[in-house]
N, CA, C and O atoms as a GROMACS GRO file, in nm:
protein
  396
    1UNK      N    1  -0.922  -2.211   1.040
    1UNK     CA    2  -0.969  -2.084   0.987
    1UNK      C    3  -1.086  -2.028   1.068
    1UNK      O    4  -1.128  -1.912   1.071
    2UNK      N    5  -1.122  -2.124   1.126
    2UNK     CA    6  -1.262  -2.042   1.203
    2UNK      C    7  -1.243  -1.929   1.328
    2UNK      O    8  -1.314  -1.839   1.374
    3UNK      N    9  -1.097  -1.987   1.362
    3UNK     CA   10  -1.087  -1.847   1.460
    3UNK      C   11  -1.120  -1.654   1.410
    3UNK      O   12  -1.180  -1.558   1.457
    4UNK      N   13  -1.034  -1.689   1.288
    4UNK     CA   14  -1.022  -1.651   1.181
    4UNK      C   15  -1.139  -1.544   1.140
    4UNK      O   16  -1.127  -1.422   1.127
    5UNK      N   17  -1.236  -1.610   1.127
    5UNK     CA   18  -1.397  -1.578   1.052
    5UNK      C   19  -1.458  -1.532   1.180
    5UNK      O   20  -1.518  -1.426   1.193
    6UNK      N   21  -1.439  -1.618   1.272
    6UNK     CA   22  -1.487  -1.522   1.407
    6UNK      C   23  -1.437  -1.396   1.455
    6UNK      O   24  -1.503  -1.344   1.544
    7UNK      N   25  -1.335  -1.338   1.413
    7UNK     CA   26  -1.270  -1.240   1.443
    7UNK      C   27  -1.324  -1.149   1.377
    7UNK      O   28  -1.351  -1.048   1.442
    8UNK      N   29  -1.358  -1.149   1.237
    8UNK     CA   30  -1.384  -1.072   1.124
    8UNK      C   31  -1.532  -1.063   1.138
    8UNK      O   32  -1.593  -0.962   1.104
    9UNK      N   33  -1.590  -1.170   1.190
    9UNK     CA   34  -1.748  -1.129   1.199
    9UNK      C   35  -1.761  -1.040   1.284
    9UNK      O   36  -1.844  -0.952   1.257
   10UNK      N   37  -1.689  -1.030   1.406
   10UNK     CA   38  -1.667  -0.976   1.562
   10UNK      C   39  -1.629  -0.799   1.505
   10UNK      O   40  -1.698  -0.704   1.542
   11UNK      N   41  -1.551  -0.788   1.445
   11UNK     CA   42  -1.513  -0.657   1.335
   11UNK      C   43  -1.626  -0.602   1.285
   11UNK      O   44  -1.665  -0.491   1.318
   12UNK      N   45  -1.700  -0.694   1.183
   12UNK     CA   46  -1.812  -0.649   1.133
   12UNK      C   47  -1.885  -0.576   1.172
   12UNK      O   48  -1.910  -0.460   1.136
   13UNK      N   49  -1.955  -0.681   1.307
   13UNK     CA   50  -2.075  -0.694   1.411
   13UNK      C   51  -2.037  -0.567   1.494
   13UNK      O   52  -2.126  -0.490   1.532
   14UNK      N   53  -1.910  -0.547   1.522
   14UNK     CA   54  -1.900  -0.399   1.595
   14UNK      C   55  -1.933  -0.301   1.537
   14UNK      O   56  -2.020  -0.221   1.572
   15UNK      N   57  -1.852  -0.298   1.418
   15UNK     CA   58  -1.859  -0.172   1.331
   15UNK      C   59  -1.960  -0.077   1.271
   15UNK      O   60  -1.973   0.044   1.252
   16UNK      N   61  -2.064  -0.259   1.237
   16UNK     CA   62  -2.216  -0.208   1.254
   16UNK      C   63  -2.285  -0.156   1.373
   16UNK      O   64  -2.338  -0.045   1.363
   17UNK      N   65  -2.290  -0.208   1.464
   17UNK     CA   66  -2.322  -0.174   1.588
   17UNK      C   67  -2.255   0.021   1.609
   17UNK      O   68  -2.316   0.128   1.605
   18UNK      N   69  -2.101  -0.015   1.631
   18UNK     CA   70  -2.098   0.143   1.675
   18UNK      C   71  -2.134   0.233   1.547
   18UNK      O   72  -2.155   0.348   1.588
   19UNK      N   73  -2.147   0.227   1.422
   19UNK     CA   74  -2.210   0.337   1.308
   19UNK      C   75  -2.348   0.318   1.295
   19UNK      O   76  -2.404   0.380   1.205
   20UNK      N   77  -2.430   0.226   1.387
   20UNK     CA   78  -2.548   0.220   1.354
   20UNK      C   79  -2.617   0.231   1.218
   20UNK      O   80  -2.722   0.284   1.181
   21UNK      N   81  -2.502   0.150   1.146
   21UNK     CA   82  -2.566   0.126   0.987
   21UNK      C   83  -2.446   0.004   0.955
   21UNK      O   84  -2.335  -0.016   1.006
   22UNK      N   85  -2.523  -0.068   0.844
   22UNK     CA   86  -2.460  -0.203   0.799
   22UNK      C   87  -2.320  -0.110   0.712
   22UNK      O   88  -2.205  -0.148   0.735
   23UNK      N   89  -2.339  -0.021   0.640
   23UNK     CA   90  -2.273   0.008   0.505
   23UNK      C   91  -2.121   0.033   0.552
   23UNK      O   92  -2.027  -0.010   0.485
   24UNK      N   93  -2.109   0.077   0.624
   24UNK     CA   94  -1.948   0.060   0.665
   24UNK      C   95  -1.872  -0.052   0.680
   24UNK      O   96  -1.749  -0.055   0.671
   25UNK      N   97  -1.964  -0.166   0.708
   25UNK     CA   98  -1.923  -0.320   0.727
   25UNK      C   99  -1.896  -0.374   0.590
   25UNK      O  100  -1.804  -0.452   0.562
   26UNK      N  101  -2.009  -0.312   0.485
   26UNK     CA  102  -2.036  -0.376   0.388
   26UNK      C  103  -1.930  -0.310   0.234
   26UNK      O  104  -1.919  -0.345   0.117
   27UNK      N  105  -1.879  -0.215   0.310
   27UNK     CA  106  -1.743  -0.162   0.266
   27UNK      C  107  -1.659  -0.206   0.280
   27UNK      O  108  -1.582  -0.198   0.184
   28UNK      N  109  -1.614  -0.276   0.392
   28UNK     CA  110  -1.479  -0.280   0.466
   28UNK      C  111  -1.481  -0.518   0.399
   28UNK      O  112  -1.384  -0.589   0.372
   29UNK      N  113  -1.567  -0.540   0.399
   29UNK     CA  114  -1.652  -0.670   0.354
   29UNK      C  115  -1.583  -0.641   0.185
   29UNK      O  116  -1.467  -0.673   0.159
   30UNK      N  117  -1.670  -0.578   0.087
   30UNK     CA  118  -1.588  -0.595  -0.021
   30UNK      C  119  -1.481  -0.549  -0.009
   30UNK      O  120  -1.420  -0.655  -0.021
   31UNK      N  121  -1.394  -0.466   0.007
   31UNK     CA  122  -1.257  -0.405   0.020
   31UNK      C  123  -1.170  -0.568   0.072
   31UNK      O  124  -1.101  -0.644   0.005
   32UNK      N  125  -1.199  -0.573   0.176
   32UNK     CA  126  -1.148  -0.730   0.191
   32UNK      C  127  -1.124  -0.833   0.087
   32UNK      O  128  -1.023  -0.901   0.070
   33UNK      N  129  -1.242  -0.832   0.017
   33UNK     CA  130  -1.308  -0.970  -0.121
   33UNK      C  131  -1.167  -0.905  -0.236
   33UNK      O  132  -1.106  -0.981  -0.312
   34UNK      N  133  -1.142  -0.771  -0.227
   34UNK     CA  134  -1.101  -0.746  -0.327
   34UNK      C  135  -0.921  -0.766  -0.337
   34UNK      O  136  -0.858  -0.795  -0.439
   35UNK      N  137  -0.874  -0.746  -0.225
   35UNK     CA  138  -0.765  -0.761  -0.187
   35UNK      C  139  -0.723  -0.943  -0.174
   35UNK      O  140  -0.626  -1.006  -0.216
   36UNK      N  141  -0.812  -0.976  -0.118
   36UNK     CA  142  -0.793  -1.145  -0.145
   36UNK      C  143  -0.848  -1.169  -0.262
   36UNK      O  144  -0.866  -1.290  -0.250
   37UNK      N  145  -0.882  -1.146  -0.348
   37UNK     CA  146  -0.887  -1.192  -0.511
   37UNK      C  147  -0.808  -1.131  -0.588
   37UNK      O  148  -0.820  -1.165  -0.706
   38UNK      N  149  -0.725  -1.046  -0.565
   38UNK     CA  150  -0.627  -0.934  -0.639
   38UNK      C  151  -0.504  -1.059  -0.600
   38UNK      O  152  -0.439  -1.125  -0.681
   39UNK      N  153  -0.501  -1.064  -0.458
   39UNK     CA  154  -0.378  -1.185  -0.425
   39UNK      C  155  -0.384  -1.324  -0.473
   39UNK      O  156  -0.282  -1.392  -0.483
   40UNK      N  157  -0.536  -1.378  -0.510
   40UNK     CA  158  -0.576  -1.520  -0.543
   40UNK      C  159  -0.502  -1.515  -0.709
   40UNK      O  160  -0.422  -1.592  -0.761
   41UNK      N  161  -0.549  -1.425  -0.747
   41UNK     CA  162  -0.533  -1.417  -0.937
   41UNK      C  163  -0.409  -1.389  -0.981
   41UNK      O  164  -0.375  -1.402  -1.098
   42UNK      N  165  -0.324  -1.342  -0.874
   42UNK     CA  166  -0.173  -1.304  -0.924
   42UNK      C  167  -0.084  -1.415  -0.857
   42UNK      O  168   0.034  -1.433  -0.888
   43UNK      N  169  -0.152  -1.490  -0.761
   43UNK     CA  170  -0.041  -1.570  -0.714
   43UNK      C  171  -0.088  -1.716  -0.780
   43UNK      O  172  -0.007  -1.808  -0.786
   44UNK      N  173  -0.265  -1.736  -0.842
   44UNK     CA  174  -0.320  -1.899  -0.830
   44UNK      C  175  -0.345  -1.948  -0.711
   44UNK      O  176  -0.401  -2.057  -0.711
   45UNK      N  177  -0.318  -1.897  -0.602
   45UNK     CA  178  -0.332  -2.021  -0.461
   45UNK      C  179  -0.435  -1.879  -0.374
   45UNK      O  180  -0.419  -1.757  -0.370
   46UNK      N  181  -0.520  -1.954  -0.324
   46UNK     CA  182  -0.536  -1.872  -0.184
   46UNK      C  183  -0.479  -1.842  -0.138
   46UNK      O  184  -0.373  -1.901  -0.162
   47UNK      N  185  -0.460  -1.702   0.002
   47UNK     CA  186  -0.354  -1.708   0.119
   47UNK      C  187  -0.332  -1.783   0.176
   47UNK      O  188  -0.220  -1.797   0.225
   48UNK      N  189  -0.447  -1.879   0.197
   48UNK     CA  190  -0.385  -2.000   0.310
   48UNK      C  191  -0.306  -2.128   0.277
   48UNK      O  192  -0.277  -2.218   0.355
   49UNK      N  193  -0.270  -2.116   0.113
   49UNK     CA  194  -0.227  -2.194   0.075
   49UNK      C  195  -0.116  -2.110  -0.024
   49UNK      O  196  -0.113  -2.140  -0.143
   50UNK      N  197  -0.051  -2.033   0.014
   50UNK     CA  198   0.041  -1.948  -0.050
   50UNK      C  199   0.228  -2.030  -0.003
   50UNK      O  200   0.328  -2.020  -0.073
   51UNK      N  201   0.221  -2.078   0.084
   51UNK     CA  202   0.375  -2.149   0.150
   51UNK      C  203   0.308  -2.302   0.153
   51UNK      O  204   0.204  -2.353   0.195
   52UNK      N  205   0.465  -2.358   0.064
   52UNK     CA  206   0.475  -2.509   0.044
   52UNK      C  207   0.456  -2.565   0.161
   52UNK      O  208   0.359  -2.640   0.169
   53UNK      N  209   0.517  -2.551   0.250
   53UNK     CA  210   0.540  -2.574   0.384
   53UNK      C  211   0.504  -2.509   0.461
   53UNK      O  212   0.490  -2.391   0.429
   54UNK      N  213   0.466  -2.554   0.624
   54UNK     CA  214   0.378  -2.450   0.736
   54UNK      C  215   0.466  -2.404   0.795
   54UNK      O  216   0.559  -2.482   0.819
   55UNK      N  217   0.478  -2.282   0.837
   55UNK     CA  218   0.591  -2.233   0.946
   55UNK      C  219   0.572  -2.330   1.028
   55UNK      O  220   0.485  -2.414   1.047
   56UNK      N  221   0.737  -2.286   1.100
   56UNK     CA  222   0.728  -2.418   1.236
   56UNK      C  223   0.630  -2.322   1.350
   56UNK      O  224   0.623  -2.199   1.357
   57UNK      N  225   0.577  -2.398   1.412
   57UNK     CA  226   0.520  -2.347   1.549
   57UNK      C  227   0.654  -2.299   1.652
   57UNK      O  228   0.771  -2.336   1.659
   58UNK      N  229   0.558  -2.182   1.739
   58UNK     CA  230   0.633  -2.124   1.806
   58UNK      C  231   0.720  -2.179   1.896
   58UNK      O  232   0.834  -2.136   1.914
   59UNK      N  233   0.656  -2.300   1.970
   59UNK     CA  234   0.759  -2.379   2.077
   59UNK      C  235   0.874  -2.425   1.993
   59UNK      O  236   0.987  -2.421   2.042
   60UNK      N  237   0.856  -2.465   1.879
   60UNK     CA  238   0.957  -2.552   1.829
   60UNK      C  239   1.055  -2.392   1.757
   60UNK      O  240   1.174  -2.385   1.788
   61UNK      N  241   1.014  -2.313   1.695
   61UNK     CA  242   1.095  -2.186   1.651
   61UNK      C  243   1.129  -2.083   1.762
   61UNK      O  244   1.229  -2.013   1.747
   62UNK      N  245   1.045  -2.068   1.879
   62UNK     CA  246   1.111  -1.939   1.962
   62UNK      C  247   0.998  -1.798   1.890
   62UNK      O  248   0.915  -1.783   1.801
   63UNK      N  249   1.061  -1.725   1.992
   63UNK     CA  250   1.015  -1.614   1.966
   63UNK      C  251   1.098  -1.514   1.895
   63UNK      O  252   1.188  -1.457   1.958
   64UNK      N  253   1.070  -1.478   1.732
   64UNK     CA  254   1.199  -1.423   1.654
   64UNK      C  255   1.132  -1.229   1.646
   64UNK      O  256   1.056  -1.167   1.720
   65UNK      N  257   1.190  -1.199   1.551
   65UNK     CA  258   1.153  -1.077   1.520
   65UNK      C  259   1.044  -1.079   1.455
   65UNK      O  260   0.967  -0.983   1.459
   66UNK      N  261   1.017  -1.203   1.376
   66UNK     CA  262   0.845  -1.169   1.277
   66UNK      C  263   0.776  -1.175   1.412
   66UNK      O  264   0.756  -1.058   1.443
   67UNK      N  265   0.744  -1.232   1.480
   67UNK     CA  266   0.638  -1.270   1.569
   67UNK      C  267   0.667  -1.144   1.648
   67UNK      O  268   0.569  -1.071   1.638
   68UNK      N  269   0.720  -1.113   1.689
   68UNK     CA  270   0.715  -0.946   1.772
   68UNK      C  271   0.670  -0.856   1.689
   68UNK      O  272   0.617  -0.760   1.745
   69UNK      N  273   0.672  -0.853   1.586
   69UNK     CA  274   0.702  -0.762   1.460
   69UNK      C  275   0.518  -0.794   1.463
   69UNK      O  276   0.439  -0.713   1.513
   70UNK      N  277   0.476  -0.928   1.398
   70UNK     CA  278   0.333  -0.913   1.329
   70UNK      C  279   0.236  -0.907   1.519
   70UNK      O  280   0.115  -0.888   1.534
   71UNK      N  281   0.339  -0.930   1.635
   71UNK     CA  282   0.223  -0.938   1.746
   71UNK      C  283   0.214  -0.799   1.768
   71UNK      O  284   0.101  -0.761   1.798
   72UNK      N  285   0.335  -0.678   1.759
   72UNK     CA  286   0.312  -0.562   1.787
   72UNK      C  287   0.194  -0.440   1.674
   72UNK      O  288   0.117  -0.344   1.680
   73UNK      N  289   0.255  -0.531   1.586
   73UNK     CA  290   0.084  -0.466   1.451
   73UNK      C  291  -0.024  -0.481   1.522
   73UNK      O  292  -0.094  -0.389   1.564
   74UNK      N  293  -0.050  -0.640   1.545
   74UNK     CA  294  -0.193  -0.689   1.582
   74UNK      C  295  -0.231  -0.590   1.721
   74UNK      O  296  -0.337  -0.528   1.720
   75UNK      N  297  -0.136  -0.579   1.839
   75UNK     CA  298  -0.162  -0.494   1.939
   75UNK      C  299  -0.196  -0.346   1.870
   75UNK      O  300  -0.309  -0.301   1.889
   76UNK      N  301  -0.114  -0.278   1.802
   76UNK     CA  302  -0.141  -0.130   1.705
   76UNK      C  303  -0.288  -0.146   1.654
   76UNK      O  304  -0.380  -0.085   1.708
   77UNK      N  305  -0.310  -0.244   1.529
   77UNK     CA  306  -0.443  -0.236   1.476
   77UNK      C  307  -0.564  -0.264   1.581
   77UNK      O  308  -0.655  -0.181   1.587
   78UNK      N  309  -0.568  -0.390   1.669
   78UNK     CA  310  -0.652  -0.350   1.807
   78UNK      C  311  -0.726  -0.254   1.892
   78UNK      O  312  -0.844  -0.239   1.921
   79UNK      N  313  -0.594  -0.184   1.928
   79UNK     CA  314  -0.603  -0.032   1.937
   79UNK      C  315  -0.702   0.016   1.868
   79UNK      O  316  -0.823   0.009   1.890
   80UNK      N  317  -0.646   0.066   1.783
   80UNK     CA  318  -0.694   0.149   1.686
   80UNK      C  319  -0.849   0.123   1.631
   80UNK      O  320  -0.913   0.219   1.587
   81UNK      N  321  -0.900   0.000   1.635
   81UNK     CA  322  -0.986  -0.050   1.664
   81UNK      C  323  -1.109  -0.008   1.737
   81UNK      O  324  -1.218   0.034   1.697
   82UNK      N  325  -1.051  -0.036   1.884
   82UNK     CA  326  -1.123  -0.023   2.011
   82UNK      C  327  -1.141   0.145   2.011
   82UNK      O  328  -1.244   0.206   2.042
   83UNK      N  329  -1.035   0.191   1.976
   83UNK     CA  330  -1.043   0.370   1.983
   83UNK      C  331  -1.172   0.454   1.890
   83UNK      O  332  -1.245   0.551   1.907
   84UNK      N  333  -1.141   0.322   1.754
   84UNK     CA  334  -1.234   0.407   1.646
   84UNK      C  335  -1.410   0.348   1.687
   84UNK      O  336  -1.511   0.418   1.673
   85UNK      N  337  -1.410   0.257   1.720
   85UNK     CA  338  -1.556   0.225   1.751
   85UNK      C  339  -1.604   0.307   1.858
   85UNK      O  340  -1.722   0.336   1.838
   86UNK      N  341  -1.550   0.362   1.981
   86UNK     CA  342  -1.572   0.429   2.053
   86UNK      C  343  -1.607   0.557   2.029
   86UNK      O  344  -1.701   0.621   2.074
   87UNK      N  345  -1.497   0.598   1.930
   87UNK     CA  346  -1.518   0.752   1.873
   87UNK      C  347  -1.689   0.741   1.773
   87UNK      O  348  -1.776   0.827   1.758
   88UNK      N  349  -1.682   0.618   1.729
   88UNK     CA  350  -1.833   0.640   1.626
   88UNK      C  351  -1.927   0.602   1.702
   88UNK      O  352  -2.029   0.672   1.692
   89UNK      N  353  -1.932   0.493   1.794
   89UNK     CA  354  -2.066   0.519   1.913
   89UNK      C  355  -2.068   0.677   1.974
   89UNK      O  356  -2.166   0.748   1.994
   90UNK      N  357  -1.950   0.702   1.993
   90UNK     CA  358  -1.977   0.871   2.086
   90UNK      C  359  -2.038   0.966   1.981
   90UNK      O  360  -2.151   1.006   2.009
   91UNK      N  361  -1.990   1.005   1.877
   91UNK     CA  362  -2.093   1.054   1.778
   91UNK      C  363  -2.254   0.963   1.752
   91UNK      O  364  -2.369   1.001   1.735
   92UNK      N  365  -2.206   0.864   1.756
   92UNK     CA  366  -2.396   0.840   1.709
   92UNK      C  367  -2.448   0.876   1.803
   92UNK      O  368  -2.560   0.916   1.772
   93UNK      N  369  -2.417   0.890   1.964
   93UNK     CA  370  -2.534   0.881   2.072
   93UNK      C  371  -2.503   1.051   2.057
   93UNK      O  372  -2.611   1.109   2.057
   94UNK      N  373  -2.418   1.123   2.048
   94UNK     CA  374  -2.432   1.291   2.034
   94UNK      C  375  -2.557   1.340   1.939
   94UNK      O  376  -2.643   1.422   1.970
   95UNK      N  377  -2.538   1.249   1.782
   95UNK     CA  378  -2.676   1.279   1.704
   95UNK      C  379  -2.760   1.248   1.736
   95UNK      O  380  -2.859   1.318   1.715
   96UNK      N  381  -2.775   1.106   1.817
   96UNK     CA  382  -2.989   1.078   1.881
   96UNK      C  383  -2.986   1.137   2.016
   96UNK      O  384  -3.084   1.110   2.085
   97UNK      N  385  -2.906   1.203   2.062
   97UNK     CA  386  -2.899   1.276   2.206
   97UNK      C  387  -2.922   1.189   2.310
   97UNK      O  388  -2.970   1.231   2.415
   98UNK      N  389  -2.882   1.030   2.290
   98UNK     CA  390  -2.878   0.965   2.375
   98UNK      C  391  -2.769   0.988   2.466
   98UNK      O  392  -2.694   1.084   2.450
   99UNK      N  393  -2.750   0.882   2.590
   99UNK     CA  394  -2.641   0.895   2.653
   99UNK      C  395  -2.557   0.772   2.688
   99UNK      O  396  -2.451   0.785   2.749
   0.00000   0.00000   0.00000
């Protein structure tokens, strides 16, 4: 899981950074809490403990349609990502007339 938590801190830590305020983090932080406790209370299990069994790993399964399917999201949300932090640093440095 720690890759995991590093990723999401890395999210955070940007998000704050390019809005130059915590509160967007601290939005996107509960919105998260709420969606994994909406899923904890209706299913009983955490997500990470939602399948009896672990998928097989990729060497041993191949490369199918989920894995194209959830790698082409992850490339989309990335994106979208990298685009939107850019767009909110370029506005913050337009309002302190930095450059």
């Amino acid at each position: 899981m720690l890759p995991y938590y590093v990723a999401v801190a890395a999210v955070y830590g940007g998000l704050t950074w390019a809005a130059d305020s915590i509160l967007p983090a601290v939005v996107l932080h509960a919105a998260g809490d709420v969606v994994v406790l909406i899923r904890w209370w209706a299913t009983g299990q955490p997500e990470w403990q939602l399948s009896a069994t672990p998928p097989p790993l990729l060497a041993v399964s191949g490369v199918d349609a989920r894995f194209i399917t959830t790698f082409l999201v992850l490339l989309i949300l990335a994106t979208m990502t990298v685009v939107s932090y850019r767009k909110l640093r370029a506005l913050r440095l337009v309002g302190t007339g930095g450059t």
